[in-house]
N, C-alpha and C positions, 0 to 999 in steps of 0.2 A: 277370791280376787275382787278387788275393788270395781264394782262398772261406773259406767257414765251416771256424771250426777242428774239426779232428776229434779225438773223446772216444776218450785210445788208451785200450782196453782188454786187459789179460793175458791172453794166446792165441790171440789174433788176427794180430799182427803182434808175435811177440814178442822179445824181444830174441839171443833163439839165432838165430831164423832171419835176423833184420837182420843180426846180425854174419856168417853165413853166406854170404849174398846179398854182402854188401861185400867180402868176402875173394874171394868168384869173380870179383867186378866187378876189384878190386886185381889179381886173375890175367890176366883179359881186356885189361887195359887198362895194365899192365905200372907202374905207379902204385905208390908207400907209403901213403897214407892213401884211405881212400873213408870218405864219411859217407852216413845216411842220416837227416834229420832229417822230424820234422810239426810241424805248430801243434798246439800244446797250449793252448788260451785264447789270448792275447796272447801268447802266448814261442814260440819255436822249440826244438823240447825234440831232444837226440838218442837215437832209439831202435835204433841199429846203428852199427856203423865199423867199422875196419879200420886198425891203422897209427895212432888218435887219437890225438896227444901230450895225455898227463896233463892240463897245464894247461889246455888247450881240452874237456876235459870238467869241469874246476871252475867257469869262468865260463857262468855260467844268467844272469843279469841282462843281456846286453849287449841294447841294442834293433835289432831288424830291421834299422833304418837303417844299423846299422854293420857289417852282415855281407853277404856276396856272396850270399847262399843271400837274403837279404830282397830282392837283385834281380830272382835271379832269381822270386821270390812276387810281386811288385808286377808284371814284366812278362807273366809268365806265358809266355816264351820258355826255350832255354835262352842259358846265358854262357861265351861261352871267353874265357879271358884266358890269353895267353901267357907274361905277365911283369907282375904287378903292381906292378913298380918303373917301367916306363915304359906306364901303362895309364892313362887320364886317369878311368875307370871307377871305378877302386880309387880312394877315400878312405884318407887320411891314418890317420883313426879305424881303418880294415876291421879287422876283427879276424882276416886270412888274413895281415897283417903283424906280427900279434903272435905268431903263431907261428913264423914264421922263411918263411911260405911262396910261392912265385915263380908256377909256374903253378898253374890254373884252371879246371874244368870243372864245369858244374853243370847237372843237366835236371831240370823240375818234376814233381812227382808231382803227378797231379790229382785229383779228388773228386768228386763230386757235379756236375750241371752243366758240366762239363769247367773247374771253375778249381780252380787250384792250391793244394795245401792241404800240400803239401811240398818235399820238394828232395834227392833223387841228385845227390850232388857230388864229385870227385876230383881231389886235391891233391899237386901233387910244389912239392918243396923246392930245385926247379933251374928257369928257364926252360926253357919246350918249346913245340914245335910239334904239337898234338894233330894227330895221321891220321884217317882217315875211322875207320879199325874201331877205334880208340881212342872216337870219338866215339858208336860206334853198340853200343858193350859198354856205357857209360854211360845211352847210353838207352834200351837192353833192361831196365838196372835199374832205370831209373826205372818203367818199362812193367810189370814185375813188383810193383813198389813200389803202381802205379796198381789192379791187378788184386787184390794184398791189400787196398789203405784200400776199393775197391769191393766185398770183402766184408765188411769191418768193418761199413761203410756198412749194407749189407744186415740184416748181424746185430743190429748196435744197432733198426734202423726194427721187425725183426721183434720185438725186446723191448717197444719202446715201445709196439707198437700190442697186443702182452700186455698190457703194463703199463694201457693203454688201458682195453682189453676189462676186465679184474679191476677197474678201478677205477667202470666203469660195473655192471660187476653187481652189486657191494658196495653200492651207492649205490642201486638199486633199490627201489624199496617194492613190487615183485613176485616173489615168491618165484622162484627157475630151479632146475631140476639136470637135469643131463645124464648119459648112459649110455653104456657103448662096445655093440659089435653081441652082447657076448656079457651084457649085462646088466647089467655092473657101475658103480656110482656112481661117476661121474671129476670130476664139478663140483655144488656148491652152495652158492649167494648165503647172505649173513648175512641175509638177507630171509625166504628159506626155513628155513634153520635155526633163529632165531626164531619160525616158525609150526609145524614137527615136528622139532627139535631134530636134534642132530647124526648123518647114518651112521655106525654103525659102519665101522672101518677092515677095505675089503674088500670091503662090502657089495654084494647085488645088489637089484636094484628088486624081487622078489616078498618078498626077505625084509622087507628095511625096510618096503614095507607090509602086514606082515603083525602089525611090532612097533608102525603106527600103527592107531588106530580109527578105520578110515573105513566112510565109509554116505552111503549116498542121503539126500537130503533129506527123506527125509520117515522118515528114520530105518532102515531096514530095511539090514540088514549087505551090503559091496559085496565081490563076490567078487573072490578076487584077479585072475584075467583082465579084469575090467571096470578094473582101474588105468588110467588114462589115460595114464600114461608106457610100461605093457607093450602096449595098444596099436599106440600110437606106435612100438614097435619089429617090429610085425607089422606094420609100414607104413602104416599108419590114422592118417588125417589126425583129431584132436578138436579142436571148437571149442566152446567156452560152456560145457562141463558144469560142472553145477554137481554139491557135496559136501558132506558135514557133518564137520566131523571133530571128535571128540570128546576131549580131554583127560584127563591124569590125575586133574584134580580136577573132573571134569564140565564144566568150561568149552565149549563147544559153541562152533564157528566153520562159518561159511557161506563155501568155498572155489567160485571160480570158473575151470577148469582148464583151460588150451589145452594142445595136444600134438602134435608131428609129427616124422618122419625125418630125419634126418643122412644128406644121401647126401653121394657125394665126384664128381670130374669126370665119373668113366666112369659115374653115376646107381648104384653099389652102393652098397650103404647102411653108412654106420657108427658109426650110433648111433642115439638118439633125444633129445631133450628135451623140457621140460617148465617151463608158467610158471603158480605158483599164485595167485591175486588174495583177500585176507580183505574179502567184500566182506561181513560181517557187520554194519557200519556204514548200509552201501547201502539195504542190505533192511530193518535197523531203523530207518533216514531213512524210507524210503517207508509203513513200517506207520506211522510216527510222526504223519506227516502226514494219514493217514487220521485217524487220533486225536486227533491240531488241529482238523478240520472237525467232528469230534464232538463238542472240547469247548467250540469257537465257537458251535457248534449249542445244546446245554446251556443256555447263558451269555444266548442271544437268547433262548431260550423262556422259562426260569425268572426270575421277578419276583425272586426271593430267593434272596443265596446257600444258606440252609440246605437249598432248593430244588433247587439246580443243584448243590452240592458233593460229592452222594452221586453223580451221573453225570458229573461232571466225573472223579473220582479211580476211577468206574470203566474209565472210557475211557484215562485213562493208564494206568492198570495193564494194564491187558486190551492196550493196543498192543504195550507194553513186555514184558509174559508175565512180568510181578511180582508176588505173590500179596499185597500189601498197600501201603496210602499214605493219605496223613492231611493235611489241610490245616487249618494253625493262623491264627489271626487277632490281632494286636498290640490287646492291654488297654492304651492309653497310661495309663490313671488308675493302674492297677495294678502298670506295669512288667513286663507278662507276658505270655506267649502264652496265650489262650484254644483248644481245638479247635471246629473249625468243622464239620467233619466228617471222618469215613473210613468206606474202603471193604478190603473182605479177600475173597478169594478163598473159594469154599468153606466148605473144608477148616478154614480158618482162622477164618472167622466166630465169635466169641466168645471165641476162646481171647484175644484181644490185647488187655488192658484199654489203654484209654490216659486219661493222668490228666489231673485238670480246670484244670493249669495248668502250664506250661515257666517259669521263669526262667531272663535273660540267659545264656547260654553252657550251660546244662542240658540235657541229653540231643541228640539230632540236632538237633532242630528249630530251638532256642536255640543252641547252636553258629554255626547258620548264620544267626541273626536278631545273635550277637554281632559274628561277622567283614561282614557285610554284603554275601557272598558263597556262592557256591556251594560245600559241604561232601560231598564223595567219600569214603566208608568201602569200600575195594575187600573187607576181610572184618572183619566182626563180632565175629571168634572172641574172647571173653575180652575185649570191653564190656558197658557195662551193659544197653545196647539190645541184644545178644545174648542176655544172660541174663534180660531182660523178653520179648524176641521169640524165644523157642526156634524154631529153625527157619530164621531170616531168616540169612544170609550177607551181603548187600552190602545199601549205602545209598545213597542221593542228597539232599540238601536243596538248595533254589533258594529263595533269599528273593521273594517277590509285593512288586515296590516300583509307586509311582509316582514319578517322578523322583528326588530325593533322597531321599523318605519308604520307607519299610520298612514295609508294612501287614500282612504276614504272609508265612507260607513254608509252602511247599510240599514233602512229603517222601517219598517211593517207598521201597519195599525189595525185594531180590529174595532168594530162596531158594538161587542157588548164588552163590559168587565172581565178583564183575565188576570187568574192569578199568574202571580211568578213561576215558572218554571222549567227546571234545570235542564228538563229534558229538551221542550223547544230552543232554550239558549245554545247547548250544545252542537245541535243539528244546525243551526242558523248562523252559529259560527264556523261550522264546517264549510257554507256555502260561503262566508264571506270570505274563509281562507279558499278556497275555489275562484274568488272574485280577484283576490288578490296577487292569489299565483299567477291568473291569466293578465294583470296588468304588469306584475314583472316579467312572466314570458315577452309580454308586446316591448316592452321596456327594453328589455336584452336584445330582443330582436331589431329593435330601433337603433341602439347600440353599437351592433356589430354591423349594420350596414354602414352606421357613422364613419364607422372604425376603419370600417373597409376603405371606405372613398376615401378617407384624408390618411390612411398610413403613408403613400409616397409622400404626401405636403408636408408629414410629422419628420421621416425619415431625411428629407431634402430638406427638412428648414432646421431642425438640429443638425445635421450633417454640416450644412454652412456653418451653423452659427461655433461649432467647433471648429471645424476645417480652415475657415478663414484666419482664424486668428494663427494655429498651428501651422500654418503656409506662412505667416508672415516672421514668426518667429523662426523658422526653418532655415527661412533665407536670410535672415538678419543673422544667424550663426553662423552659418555656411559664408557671408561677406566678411564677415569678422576672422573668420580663418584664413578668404584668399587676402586680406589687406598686410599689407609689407607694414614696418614697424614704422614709416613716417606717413602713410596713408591710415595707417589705425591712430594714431595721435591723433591726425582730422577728421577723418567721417567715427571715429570707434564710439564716441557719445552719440551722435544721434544714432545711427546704429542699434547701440544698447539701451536708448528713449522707444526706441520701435518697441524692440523685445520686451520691455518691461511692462509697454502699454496693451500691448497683445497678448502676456503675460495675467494681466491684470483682469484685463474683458475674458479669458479663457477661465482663469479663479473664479471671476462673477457668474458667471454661465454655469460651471458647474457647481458652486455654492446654492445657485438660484434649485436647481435640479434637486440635491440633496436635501436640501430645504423645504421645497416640495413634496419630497416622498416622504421626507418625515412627518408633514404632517398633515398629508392625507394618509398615512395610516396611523396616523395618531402617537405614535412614537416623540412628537419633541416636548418639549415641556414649556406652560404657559404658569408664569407664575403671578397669581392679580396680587395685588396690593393697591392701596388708594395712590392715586397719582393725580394730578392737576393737568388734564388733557389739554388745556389751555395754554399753559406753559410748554408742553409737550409740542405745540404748533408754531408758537412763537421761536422756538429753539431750532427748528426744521425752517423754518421760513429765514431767520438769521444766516445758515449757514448756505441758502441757494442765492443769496442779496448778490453776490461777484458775478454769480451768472445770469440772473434777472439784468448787471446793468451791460454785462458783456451784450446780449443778446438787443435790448433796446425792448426788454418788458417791464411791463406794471404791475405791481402786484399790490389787491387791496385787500386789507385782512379784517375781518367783522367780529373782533374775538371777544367774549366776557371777560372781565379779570382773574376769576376762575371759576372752572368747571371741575369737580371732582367725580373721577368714575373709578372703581373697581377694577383694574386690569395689569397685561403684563407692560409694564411702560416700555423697557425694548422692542417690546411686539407692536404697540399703536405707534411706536416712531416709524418703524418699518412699512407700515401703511401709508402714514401721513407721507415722507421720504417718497413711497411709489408714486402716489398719488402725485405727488408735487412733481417728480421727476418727469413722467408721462404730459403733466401741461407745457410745462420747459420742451420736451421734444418737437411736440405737434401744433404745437403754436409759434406762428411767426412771426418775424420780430415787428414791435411797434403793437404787438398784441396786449391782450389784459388778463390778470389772472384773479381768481375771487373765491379769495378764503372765507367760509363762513363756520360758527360752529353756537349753538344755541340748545339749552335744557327743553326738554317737552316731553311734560311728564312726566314720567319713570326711565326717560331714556335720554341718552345727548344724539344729536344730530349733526352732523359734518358733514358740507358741500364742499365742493372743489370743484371751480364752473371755470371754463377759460374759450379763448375766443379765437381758438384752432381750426382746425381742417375739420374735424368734425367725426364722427362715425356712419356709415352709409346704415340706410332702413337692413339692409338685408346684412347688414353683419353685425345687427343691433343684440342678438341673442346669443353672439359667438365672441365678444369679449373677455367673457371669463370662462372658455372653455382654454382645457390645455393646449398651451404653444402656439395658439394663435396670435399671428399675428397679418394686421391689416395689408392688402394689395401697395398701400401708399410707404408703410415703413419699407417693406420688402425692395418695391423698386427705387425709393429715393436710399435705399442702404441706411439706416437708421439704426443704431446700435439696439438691441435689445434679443432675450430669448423670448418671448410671448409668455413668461412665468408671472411678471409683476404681477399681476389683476387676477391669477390665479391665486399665489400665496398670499394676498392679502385678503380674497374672500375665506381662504381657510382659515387666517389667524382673527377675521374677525367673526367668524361661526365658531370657533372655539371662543369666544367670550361671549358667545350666546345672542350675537348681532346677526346683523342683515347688510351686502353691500349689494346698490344697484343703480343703473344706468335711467337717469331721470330723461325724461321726455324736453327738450331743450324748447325754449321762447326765443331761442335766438341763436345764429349762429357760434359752434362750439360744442363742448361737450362737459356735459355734467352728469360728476360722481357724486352719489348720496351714502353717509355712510350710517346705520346708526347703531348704535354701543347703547345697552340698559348698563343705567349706573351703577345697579348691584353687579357684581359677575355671576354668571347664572353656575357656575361652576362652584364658588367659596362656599362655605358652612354656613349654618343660619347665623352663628356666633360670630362671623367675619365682617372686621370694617366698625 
């Protein structure tokens, strides 16, 4: 049977001594040709002869099948053939007939497992009758053939299993190096090297740590005999010690260090090694968590972040052994980071102004509020948070979300260089989701007392705003049924003017309702396309002109000839239309109304200022909350559901705007609206 082909290697079985070997055999065996062929892959390669004619070493292509030597591989015997011209053995094809040649002798060389991975063969160009010692000088060479591929064999297995070993130490994430008995460094992992850089060529273990800074954990200098690898060559078995080692650039690592003897058969020793572990990670997981529990702790006691955020950010600091951190909180009205608190070491106390506002992507904080991610600065040197934090070297920011939302971030600094990593990132966004949950708990909780206190005003001002219209329609039915048929002739139109109007306001109310729910949960559809917002006000302004002059108002309009934005043109009418409707309501007559709308920037801006009753300071924040509406529409009976100002800040936060109540110069009130030109919604491709 055929075995695995064997990888010929240079030196091994080389082609001096094959051809050497076959010329004895040639002598022994009183023969012109001897070959000695192996499997090379699939082919039968020849790596010796004697006597080969030329041509039989140019064809490499012939397959097994067609040659004697592939018999003798398949059967794993040897082959004598006396005369392959009358040998029913021999194929037509053989290629011992394209040489010219008669007899035949062939014995396998074997391999591994005792099957055949070659072939000792010798060829005369006359029939013959091989003899015994003809036959047994052939398979002495094959026997010597089996005794070279059996150390090939050996030699390749002992490379591999090198090859092996180097390739699992490299692969390590634990430092190794190794010593011979007189001390010198013969092996170290790129794992090791990585954590105390490379031996000098030569070195011995007292020198190399003599060029690193090691020390006790608790800092105090470690003398050279306490090395746990010179130890280990005083025969001293070490387990667990732990080490500090210290860097060129102060970086400080917490080594975890096994150590023991190289003995060899006879138990002399020769060597030692050594496996170091950076379990600096480990120990700052376990401090970290202690300072989880502290700042869970913090977060349950304190009623109030501004409460709990000076012992929150001291507890991470103080786990982490960072002498400063700051926790910022998201201004959505403003676009900014407001600070919530911080905490500084010391030393530090006072020195570190921090300002009373971040914008988008500004400084650390803002950085990590723009990516929506965790923001790693491993050193400071020559930013501007360097040159505001004299002292500080590395950074962390961890955004504080709740689900999708971004409510603030969270920001540490430490005083020497630190690398990246995953393990404090983890931990420190667990504390920010800790920070975050507790500002939606206060959130919800804020919430449900809202909820609590105005459900009767929700309940009682819907209830009207349907009730009254359905009362009026009720009776306007009910009169239409008692009116006799020349009484309904006369009052039946106004009558059915009542109903239709009360009709209409009852459609509006509930339109207003459904409109709203759809698209505060995001269900209606905003479809942008480029529109001429411009035009868009001029067309809203033409169609109130009958009630501007019914009323006795003015209306002045500040418009470009156009502005083009990005949006759903139904949906910015809808807006413009509330907005305008609301100054018509609350402004009385003889008043002024003042449309403004101007590019700035990347965004358009739209005013709507009028010279109305005004909004009181303390209902300055509840305009756009649902269904409010003002003491003054309620008792002077003012048509409306309190939806307007609602559904228009949602349809213009789905175009990725902002609407808000400006601080007025003068008596009235003014709406500011502003739309980014692009919609923040379209494809990059759009427009």
């Amino acid at each position: 049977m055929v075995g695995t082909a064997v990888e010929i290697v240079p030196g091994t079985l080389s082609e001096r001594a094959a051809d050497r070997l076959a010329a004895l055999t040639a002598q022994a065996a009183s023969v012109p040709t001897v070959l000695v062929q192996l499997l090379d892959g699939d082919k039968l390669g020849v790596i010796g002869g004697f006597g080969v004619p030329t041509p039989w070493r140019a064809l490499t292509d012939v397959p097994l099948s067609a040659t004697l030597a592939g018999t003798v591989l398949s059967s794993g015997f040897p082959l004598v053939v006396e005369d392959v011209a009358h040998d029913a053995r021999v194929g037509d094809d053989a290629l011992v007939r394209t040489v010219g040649g008669r007899a035949y002798l062939g014995f396998p060389v074997y391999g591994q497992d005792d099957r055949a991975v070659g072939v000792c063969s010798v060829i005369d160009f006359r029939p013959r009758v091989w003899t015994a010692d003809e036959m047994r000088a052939v398979d002495h060479a094959a026997q010597a053939c089996t005794a070279l591929v059996a150390k090939q064999h050996a030699r390749q297995e002992v490379d591999r299993q090198r090859r092996f070993l180097d390739a699992i130490l490299e692969s390590l994430h634990v430092g190794v190096a190794a010593c011979d008995q007189a001390g010198r460094i013969t092996l170290t992992n790129a794992a090791l090297r990585r954590l105390v850089g490379d031996p000098p060529p030569g070195a011995d273990v007292a020198g190399w740590a003599r060029r690193m800074t090691l020390r006790h954990p608790d800092g105090s200098v470690l003398a050279t005999d306490e090395v746990p690898l010179l130890r280990a060559l005083d025969g001293e078995r070490v387990r667990d010690a732990e080490l500090l080692l210290v860097g060129p650039d102060g970086r400080r690592r917490l080594l975890l260090v096994d150590s023991q003897p190289i003995t060899g058969p006879d138990g002399g020793q020769l060597g030692a090694v050594t496996a170091l572990q950076d379990i600096t990670s480990r120990r700052r997981t376990e401090r970290f968590r202690a300072g989880e529990l502290a700042v869970a702790t913090a977060l349950a006691e304190a009623p109030t972040l501004p409460e709990a955020g000076p012992r929150v950010l001291a507890a991470v600091a103080g786990t982490l052994g960072w002498p400063h951190a700051e926790l910022w909180l998201v201004d959505e009205r403003a676009g900014a980071l407001r600070p919530a608190a911080h905490w500084s070491a010391p030393g530090l106390a006072g020195r570190l102004p921090v300002p009373d506002h971040l914008t988008r992507g500004s400084g650390l904080a803002g950085l990590a509020w723009q990516r929506g991610g965790p923001v790693w600065v491993p050193d400071l040197a020559g930013s501007v948070d360097a040159a505001r934090r004299s002292g500080l070297r590395a950074a962390l920011a961890i955004p504080v979300r709740s689900g999708e939302d971004t409510l603030g971030v969270l920001a540490v600094f430490a005083d020497a260089v630190e690398d990246p990593e995953g393990g404090v990132v983890a931990l420190l966004s667990g504390i920010a989701a800790h920070i975050g949950q507790y500002l939606e708990r206060r959130r919800a909780e804020s919430l449900q007392r809202e909820l609590t206190r105005s459900k009767e005003d929700y309940l009682a001002l819907v209830g009207h705003e349907l009730r009254s219209p359905l009362t009026s329609i009720s009776a306007g039915v009910e009169l239409l049924h008692d009116l006799g048929p020349d009484s309904l002739v006369a009052q039946g139109p106004a009558l059915l003017d009542i109903v239709e109007r009360n009709t209409v306001a009852l459609r509006r109310v509930i339109d207003d309702l459904l409109d709203w729910a759809a698209l505060d949960s995001g269900h209606a559809t905003v479809r942008p396309q480029r529109c001429d917002l411009a035009e868009t006000l001029r067309e809203a302004i033409d169609a109130i002109r009958p009630t501007l002059a019914g009323a006795g108002l003015r209306l002045v309009a500040d418009l470009p000839p156009q502005l083009v934005v990005e949006g759903d043109r139904k949906r910015l009418r809808q807006v413009v239309d509330q907005l305008l409707d609301n100054s018509l309501k609350y402004t009385p007559d003889g008043g002024r109304i003042t449309v403004g709308l101007a590019g700035d920037g990347d965004e358009a801006v739209l005013r709507v200022r009028d010279t109305g009753i005004g909004i009181p300071e303390e209902a300055r924040e509840q305009i756009f909350a649902h269904l409010y509406r003002s003491p003054y529409a309620r008792d002077r009976r003012i048509p409306g559901s309190g939806l307007g100002l609602v559904i228009s800040r949602s349809i213009v936060e789905r175009h990725g705007g902002d609407i808000a109540l400006e601080a007025p110069d003068e008596p009235g009130t003014c709406i500011v609206v502003r739309l980014p030109l692009r919609f923040a919604g379209a494809g990059a491709g759009a427009g």
